[in-house]
TIBATI-852453 format. One record per residue (C-alpha): residue number from 1; residue in one letter; x, y, z. Coordinates in nm, 2 decimals, decimal comma. Example, Ala and Ser with C-alpha at 12.3 -4.5 7.8 and 13.67 -1.06 7.14 Angstrom:
% residues 2
   nr  rest       X       Y       Z
    1     A    1,23   -0,45    0,78
    2     S    1,37   -0,11    0,71
END
This chain:
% residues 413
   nr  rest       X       Y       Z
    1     X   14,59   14,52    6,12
    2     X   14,74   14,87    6,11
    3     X   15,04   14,99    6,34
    4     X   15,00   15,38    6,44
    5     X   15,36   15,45    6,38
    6     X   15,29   15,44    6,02
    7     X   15,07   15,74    6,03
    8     X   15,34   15,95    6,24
    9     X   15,41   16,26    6,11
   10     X   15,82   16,28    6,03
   11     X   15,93   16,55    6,30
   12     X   15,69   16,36    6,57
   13     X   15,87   16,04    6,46
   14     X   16,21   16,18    6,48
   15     X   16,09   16,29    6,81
   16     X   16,02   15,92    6,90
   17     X   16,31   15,80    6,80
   18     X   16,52   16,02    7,00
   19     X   16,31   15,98    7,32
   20     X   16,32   15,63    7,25
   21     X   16,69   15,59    7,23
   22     X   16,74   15,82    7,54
   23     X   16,53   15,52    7,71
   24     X   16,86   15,34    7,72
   25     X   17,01   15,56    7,97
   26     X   16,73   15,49    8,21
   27     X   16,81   15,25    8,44
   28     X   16,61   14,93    8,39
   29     X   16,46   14,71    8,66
   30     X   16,43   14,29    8,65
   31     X   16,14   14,14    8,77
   32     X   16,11   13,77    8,72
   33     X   15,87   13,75    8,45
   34     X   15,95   13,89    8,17
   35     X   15,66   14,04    7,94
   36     X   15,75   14,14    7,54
   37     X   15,66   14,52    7,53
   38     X   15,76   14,58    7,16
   39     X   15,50   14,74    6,97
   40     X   15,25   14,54    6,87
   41     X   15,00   14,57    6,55
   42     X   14,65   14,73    6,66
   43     X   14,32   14,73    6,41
   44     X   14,19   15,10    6,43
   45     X   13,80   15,12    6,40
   46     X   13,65   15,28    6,13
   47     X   13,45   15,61    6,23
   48     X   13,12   15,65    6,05
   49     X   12,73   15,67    6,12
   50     X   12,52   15,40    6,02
   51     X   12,17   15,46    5,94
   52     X   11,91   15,14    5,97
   53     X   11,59   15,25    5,73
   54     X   11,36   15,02    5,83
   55     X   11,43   15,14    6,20
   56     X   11,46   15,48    6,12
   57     X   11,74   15,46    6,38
   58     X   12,11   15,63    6,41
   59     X   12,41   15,46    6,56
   60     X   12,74   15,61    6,55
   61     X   13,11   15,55    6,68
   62     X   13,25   15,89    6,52
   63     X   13,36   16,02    6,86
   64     X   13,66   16,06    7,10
   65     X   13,68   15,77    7,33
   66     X   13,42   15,58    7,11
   67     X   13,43   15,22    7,06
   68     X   13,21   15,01    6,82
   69     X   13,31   14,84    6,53
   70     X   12,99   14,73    6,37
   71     X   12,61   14,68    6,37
   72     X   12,38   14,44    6,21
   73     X   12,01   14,38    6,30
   74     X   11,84   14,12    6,46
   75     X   11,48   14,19    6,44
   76     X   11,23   14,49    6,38
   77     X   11,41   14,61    6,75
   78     X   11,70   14,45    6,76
   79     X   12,02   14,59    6,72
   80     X   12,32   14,34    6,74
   81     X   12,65   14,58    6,86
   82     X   12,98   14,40    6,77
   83     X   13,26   14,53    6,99
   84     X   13,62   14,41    6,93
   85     X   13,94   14,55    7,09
   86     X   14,25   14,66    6,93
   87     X   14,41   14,35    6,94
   88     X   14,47   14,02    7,09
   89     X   14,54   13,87    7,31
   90     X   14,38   14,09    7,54
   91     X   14,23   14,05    7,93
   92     X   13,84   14,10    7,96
   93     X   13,82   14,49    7,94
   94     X   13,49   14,45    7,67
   95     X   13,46   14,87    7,66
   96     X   13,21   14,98    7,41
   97     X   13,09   15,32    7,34
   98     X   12,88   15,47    7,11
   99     X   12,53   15,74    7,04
  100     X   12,20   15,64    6,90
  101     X   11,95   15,88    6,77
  102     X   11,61   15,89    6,56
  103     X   11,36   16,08    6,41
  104     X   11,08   15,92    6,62
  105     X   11,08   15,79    6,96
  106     X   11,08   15,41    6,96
  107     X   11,28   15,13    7,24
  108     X   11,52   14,97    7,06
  109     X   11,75   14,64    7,21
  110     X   12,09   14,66    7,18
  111     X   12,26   14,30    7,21
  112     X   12,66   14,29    7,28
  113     X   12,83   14,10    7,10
  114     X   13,21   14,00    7,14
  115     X   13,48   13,77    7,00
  116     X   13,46   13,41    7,15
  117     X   13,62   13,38    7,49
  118     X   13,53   13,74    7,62
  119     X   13,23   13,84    7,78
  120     X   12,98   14,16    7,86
  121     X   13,17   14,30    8,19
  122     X   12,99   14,69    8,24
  123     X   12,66   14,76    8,33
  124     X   12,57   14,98    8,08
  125     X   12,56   15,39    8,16
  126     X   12,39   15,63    7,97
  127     X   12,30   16,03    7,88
  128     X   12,08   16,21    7,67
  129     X   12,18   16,50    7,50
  130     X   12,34   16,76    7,77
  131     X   12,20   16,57    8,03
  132     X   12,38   16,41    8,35
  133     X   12,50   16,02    8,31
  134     X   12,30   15,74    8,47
  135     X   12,36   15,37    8,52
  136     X   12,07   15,10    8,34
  137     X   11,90   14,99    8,61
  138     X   11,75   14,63    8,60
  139     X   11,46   14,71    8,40
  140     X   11,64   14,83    8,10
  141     X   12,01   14,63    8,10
  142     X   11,97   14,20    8,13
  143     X   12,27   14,00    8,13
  144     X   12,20   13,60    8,16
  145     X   12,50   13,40    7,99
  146     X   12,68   13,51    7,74
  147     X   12,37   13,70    7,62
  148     X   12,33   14,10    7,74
  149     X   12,07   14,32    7,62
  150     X   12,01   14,74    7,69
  151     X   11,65   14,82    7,62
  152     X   11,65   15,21    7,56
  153     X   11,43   15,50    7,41
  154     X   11,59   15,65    7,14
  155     X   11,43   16,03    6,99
  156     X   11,62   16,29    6,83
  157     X   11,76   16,37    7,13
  158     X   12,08   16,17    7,09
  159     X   12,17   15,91    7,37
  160     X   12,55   15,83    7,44
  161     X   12,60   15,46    7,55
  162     X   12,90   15,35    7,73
  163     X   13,07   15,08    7,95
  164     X   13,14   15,35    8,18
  165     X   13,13   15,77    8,17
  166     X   13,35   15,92    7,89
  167     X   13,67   16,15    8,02
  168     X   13,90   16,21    7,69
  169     X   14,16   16,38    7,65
  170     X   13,98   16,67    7,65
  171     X   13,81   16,61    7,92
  172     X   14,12   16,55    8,17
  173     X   14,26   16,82    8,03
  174     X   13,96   17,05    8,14
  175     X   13,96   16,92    8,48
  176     X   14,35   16,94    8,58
  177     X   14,35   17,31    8,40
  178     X   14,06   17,42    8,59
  179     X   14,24   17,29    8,89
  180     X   14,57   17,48    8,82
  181     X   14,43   17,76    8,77
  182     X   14,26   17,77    9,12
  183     X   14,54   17,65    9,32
  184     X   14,85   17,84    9,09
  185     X   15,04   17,89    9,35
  186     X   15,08   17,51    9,47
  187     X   15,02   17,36    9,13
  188     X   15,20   17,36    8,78
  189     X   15,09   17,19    8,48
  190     X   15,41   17,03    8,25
  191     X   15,41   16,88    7,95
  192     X   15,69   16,56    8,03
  193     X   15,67   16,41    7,65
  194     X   15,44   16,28    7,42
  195     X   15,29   15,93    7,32
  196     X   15,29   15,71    7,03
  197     X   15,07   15,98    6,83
  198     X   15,16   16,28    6,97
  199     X   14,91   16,32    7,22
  200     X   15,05   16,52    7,54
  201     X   15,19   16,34    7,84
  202     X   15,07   16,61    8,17
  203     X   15,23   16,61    8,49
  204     X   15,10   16,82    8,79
  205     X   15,41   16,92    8,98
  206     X   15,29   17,01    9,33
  207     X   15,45   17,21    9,58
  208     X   15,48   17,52    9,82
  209     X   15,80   17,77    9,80
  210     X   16,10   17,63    9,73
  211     X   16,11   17,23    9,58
  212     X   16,46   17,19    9,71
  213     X   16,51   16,84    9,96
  214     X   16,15   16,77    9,95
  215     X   16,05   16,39    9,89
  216     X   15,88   16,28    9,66
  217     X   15,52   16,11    9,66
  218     X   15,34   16,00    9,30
  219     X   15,01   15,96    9,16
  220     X   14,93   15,83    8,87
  221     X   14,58   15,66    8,70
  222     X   14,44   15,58    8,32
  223     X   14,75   15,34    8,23
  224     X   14,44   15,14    8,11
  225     X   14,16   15,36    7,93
  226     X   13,83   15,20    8,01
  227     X   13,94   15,22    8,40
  228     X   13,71   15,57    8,48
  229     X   13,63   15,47    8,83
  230     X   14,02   15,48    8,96
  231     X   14,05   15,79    8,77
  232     X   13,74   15,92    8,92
  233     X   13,91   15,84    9,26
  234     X   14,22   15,99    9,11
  235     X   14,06   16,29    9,10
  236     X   13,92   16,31    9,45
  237     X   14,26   16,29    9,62
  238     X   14,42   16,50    9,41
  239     X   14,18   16,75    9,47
  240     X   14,21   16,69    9,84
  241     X   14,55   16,73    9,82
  242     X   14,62   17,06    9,70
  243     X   14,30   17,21    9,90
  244     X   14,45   17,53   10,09
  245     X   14,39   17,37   10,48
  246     X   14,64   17,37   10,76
  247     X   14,72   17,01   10,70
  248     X   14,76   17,04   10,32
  249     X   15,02   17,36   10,43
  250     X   15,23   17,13   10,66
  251     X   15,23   16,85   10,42
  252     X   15,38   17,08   10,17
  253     X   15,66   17,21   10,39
  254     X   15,80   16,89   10,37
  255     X   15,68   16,71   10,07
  256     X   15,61   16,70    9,66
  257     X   15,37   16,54    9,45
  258     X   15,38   16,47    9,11
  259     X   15,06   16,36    8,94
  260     X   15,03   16,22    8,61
  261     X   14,62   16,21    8,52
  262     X   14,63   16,05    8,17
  263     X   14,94   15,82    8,13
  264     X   14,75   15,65    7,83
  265     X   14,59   15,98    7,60
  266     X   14,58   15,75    7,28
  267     X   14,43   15,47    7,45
  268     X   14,15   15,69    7,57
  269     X   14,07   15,84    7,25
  270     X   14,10   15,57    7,02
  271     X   13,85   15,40    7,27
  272     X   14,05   15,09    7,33
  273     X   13,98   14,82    7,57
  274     X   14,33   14,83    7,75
  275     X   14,65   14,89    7,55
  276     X   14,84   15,20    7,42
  277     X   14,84   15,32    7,05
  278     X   15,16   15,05    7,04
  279     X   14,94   14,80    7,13
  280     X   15,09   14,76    7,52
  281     X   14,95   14,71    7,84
  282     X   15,15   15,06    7,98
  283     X   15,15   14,83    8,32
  284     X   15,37   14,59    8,22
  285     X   15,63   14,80    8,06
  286     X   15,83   14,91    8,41
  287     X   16,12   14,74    8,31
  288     X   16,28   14,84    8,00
  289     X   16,03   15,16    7,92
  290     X   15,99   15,00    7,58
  291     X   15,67   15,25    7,54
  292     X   15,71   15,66    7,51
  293     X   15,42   15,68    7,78
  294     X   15,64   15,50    8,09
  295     X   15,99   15,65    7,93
  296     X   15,85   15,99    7,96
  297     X   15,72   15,89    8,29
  298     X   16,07   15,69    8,43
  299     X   16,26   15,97    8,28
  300     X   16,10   16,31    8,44
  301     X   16,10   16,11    8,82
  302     X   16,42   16,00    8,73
  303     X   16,58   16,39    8,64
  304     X   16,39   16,52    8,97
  305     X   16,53   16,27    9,22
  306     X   16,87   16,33    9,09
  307     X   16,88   16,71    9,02
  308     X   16,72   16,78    9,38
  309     X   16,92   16,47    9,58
  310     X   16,55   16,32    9,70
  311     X   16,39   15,99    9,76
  312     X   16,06   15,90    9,62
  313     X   15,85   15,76    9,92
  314     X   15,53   15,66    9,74
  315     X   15,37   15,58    9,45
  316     X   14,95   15,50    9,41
  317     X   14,85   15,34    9,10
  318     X   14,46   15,46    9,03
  319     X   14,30   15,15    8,85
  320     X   13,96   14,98    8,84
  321     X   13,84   14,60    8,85
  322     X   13,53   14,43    8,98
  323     X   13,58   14,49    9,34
  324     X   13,79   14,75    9,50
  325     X   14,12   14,61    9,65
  326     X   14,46   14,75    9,74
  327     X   14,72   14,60    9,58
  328     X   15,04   14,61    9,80
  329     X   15,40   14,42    9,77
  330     X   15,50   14,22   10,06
  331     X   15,83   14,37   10,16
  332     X   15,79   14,65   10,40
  333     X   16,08   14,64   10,62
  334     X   16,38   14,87   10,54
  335     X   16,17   15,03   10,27
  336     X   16,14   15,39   10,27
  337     X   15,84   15,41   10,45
  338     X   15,77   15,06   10,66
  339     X   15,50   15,07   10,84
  340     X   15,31   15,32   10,63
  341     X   15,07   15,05   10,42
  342     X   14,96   14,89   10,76
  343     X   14,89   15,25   10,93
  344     X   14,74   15,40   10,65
  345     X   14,44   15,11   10,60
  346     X   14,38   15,13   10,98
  347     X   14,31   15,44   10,92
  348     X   14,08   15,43   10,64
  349     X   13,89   15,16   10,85
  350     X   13,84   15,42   11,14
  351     X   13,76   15,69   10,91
  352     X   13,54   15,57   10,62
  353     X   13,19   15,46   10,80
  354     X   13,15   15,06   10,78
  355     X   13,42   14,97   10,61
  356     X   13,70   14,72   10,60
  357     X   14,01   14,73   10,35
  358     X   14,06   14,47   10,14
  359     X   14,42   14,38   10,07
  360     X   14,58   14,18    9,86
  361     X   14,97   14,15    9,89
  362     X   15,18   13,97    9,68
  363     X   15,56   13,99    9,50
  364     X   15,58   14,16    9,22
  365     X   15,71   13,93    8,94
  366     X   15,61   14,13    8,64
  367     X   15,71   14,50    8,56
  368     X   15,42   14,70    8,68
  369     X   15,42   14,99    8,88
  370     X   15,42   14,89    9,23
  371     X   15,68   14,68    9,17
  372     X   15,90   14,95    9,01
  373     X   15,84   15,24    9,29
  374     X   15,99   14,92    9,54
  375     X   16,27   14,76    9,32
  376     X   16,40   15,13    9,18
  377     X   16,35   15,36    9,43
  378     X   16,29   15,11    9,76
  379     X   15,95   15,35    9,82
  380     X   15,57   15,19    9,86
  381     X   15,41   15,09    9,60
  382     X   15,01   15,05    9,62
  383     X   14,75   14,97    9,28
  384     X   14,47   15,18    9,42
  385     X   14,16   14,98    9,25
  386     X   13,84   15,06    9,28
  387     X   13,52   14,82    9,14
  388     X   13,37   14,94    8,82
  389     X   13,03   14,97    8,99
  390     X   13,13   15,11    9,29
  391     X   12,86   15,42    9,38
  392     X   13,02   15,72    9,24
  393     X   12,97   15,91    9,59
  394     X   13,15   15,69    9,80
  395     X   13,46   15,66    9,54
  396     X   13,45   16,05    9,59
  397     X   13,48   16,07   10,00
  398     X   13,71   15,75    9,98
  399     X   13,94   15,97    9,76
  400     X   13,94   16,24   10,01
  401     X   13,97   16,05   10,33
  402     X   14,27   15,83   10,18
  403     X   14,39   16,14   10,10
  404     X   14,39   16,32   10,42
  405     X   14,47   16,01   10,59
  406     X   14,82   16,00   10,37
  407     X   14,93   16,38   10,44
  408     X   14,85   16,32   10,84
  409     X   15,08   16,01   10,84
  410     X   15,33   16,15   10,64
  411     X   15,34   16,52   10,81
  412     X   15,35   16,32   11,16
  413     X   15,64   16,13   11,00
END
């Protein structure tokens, strides 16, 4: 078991340090359960190729965002995949990622295999070479039990296997530049801090003219790396949001988004089923901001809502689980924005084609985010989740129409 901050580099752990102790000035918020966000030990992979002779077969894990931890074979076609996460315990996020290649083309099995009391959870997506990513279908991926099996082709064309399509770092960081850079004059990429190893914390701070007495509304997603579908729908509204259109230009007049697209870069990289290079769940740690993620986070919402005498009126958590479901708190009344939850899904339901909201409200008794955005800053707070099968073309036109659907009510506000 190794823990990251030994491999800090001694400015970047200075830097740490002094973010960390500046955390103290933050004011903290109780929830009724609390949840031990110290760091905790992680067990980093090791990154290597593996060659199997009598297979003539490739399989390697030396990758960003990769996540396989060993391989042993079963049979002349059998290739038995351990995956274990970076620590325990741990909820059932059982991300795996890795590429295969040979010198011939041959099917070979891949069997999952995870530590007792976890199970396979993706279905299984794929892409060769520079080609486009596809989902197993049911003639290549079998999962009955505990027992699940990917039958694929392998050639020297290398295939990348994954619970779900890879976005780094690098990858966010391509999308939300490209997206400055055609919408300059709305959007500005910052830099709000950095995490456990140094990796860049982004925030898109989004506005038109002057920021001065403009509410606040924020997005954030990727608090938990294996969750690509609520980023995915992440992206979508964002990308509705700063679209030049007459609504988008009244929105603006009175309103300002900040939108944090990676909260969890180490997590991503290091390929880890749910927790921070600290070994956290990020969405538990909205208390005390024990983790340099959520300080840098608290801390820049925190400056701008005092510096510019604002409120913040809303904050969307992008996530994923097995289903899509909003997750909302129960007190609405003499919040900042009461009747915006109830408004906003009937909306959805009479804009999206066939479809009916599913809600799930509940108090928040542990420090995750919806909870903060109510108990700090008395503003909506809704866990956007979206399934982790969920087609990839209706998370994209649910992002936009949420979207929309948010900047009408709140520009008719």
């Amino acid at each position: 078991m190794l823990n990251p901050a030994r491999f800090l580099s001694p400015k970047l752990a200075i830097f740490l340090a002094v973010l960390c102790s500046s955390c103290s000035g933050l004011r903290t918020v109780k929830f009724p359960k609390k949840i031990d966000t110290q760091d905790k030990p992680i067990t980093l992979q090791d990154r290597q190729t593996k060659f199997i002779p009598d297979m003539g077969v490739y399989v390697s894990n030396d990758f960003p965002s990769a996540r396989l931890n060993d391989i042993s074979v079963k049979n002349d076609s059998t290739i038995i995949v351990q995956v274990q996460p970076e620590n325990q315990p741990i909820n059932n996020s059982a991300y795996f990622a890795f590429k295969a290649w040979g010198a011939k083309k041959k099917q070979i099995n891949f069997q999952f295999e995870y530590p007792n009391g976890y199970q396979h959870r993706y279905i299984p997506k794929y892409k060769v070479a520079n080609g486009s990513w596809q989902q197993a279908d049911s003639t290549m991926f079998s999962h009955m039990d505990s027992v699940a099996i990917l039958k694929i082709k392998i050639s020297p064309d290398t295939v990348l296997i994954a619970a779900q399509e890879l976005q780094t770092i690098q990858n966010v960081k391509s999308w939300y530049t490209e997206l400055q850079t055609k919408t300059s004059s709305r959007t500005r990429v910052n830099i709000i801090g950095k995490s456990h190893l140094g990796n860049d914390i982004p925030m898109l701070d989004i506005y038109d003219g002057s920021s001065e007495g403009k509410d606040i509304i924020v997005l954030l997603t990727r608090q938990h790396p294996p969750e690509v579908t609520g980023y995915l729908a992440f992206q979508s509204f964002l990308e509705t949001v700063v679209k030049p259109t007459d609504l988008n230009t009244a929105f603006f007049k009175k309103y300002r988004v900040l939108a944090f697209p990676l909260m969890n870069p180490d997590g991503v990289d290091l390929g880890h089923w749910r927790h921070n290079a600290g070994g956290v769940d990020l969405n538990r740690d909205w208390s005390k901001y024990r983790q340099p993620e959520i300080a840098a986070v608290v801390s820049r919402i925190e400056q701008l809502v005092k510096e510019y005498k604002v409120k913040v009126l809303l904050g969307l958590d992008f996530h994923s689980t097995w289903h899509d479901v909003f997750y909302t708190n129960v007190q609405r009344e003499n919040t900042n924005l009461p009747s915006f939850v109830s408004d906003w899904f009937a909306s959805l339901e009479a804009n999206i084609p066939n479809y009916k909201v599913n809600e799930k409200s509940a108090t928040s008794t542990r420090p995750v985010s919806k909870g903060w955005f109510l108990k700090r800053f008395n503003a909506v707070g809704i866990t956007y989740e979206i399934g982790d099968e969920t087609p990839r073309d209706f998370i994209t036109l649910k992002g936009k129409i949420s979207a929309n659907e948010m900047m009408k009510l709140l520009t008719t506000n």
